[in-house]
N, C-alpha and C positions, 0 to 999 in steps of 0.2 A: 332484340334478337341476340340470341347467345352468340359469342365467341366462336370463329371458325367453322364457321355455317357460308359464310359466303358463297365458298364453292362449290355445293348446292342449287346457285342461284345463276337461271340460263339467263344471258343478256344478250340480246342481236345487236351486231351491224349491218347496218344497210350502205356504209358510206367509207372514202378512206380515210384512215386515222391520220390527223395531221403529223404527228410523232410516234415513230416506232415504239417510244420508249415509255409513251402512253398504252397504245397496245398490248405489249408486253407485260405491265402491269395490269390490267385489266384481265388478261388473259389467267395471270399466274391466280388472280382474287375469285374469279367468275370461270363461270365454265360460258365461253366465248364463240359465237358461232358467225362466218360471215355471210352473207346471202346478198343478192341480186336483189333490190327492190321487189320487181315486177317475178321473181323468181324464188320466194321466201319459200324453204320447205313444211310443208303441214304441221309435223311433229315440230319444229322449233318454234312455231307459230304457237303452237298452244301451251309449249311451258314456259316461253320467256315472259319474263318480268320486268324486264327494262329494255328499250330500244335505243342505241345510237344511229343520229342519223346526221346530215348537214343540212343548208337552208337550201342545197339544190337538189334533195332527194325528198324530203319533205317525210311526212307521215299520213297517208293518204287513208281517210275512211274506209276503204275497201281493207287495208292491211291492217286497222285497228281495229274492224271487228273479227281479225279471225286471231286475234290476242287476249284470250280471254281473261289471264293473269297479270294481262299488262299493267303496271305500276307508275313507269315514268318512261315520259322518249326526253330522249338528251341530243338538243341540236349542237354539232359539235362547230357551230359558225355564228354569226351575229340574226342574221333574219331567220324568222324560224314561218315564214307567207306562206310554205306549203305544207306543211302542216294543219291536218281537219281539227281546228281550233272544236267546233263547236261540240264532233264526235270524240274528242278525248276530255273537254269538260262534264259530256254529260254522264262518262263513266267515272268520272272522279281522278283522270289519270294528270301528274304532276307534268307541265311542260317547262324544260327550263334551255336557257340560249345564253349565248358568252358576248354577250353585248359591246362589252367594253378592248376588248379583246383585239381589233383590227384598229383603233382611233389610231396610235400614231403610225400606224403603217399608213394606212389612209393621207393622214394628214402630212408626213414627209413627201407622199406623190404631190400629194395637190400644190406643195410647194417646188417640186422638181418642176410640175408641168409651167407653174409659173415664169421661174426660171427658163424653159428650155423656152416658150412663149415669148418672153422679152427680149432672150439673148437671141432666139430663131438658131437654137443649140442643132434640130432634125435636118434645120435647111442646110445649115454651117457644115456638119457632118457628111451629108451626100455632096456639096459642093468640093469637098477637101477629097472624099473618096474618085470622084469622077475626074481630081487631076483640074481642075477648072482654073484652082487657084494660081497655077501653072501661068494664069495667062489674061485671069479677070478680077477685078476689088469685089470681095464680099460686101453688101451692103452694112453700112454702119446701125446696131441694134440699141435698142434702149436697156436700161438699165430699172430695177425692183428697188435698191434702196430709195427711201423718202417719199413715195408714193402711195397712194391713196389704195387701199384694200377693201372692198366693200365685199361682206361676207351675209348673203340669204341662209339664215337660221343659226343661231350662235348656239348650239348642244353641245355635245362634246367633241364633235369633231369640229365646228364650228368652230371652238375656244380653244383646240388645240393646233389648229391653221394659225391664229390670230396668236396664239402665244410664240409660233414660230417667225411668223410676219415682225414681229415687234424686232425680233434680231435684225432685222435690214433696215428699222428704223421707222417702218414705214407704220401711216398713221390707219385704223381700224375702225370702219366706218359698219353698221351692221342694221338688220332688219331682219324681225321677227313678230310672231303673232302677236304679240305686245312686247314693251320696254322690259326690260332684263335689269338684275343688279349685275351692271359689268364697268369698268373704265372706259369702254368704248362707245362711241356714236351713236345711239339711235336714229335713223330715220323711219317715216311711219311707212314707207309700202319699196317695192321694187325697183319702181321704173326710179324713181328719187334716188334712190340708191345705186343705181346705175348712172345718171348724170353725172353724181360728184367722184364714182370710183375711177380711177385709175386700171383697175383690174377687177373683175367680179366674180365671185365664186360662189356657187353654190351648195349647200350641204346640210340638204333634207333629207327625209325618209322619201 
């Protein structure tokens, strides 16, 4: 494609841009239009050539076929489930999603919850606001270092828990559809992996 043609090129949103300063550029390259899902107008239906959307607005069959130059939808999130896989295959159109994109957001909660889990950090919190402590012992919590972490499905967000877990020391016990090249544990099914954890976390699709 020549040079400086881009902005020729209609692109939809259906969804909002995580970053203004994506936007913005997309805007200044493409001639940018936003629309409502369920609200697309006719005329931008039929000249755009790429779609942005996210994994909660999807790209529903009905709205792919009144795109008849469609080229690519771009899921601007990790799952891309409602999107009509089968009707943008069979026009040849490119789906593409940011997979990797939310693992350590992901994976610092899952360690927060642990945390707040052990420490009983939510209970600690409304017991200190309501004044209780004023007059009662908080019960004594446990503690995440040196304990046993048993993690269902080692992928990326899996190995990115487990890399975090390692800082408290704690040992990483794991199960998945088969044995993985990992430093960590195997065991062969769930319930096995729940007796020996300490904590059990799960992180499938």
């Amino acid at each position: 494609m020549p040079e400086n043609t881009t902005q020729d090129i209609d692109v939809l949103t259906i969804c909002q841009l995580l970053r203004p300063a994506e936007e913005r550029w997309i805007a200044e390259h493409y001639r940018l239009t936003r629309a409502a899902k369920d609200a697309v107008p006719d005329a931008i239906a039929a000249r755009a050539r790429a779609l942005i959307t996210s994994g909660l607005d999807g790209a529903p069959a009905s709205l792919i076929a009144r795109m008849p130059k469609l080229e690519i939808i771009a899921v601007n999130s990790v799952g891309y489930d409602l999107v009509d896989m089968p009707a943008a295959l069979a026009r040849g159109i490119a789906v593409t999603h940011t997979p990797n994109v939310l693992t350590d957001d992901v994976a610092d909660l899952a360690i927060a919850l642990m945390l707040m889990t052990s420490r009983r950090l939510a209970q600690a919190d409304r017991f200190v606001r309501a004044g209780r402590w004023l007059t009662q012992t908080f019960p004594v919590s446990g503690k995440v270092s040196g304990k046993r972490l048993g993690i269902l499905g080692l992928g990326r967000i899996g190995r990115a828990i487990a890399l975090r877990a390692e800082g408290f020391g704690m040992e990483i016990l794991y199960t998945d559809r088969a044995a993985l090249e990992s430093p960590y544990r195997f065991l062969p099914d769930l319930v096995s992996l729940a007796r020996e954890s300490d904590f059990l976390m799960v992180a499938t699709s």
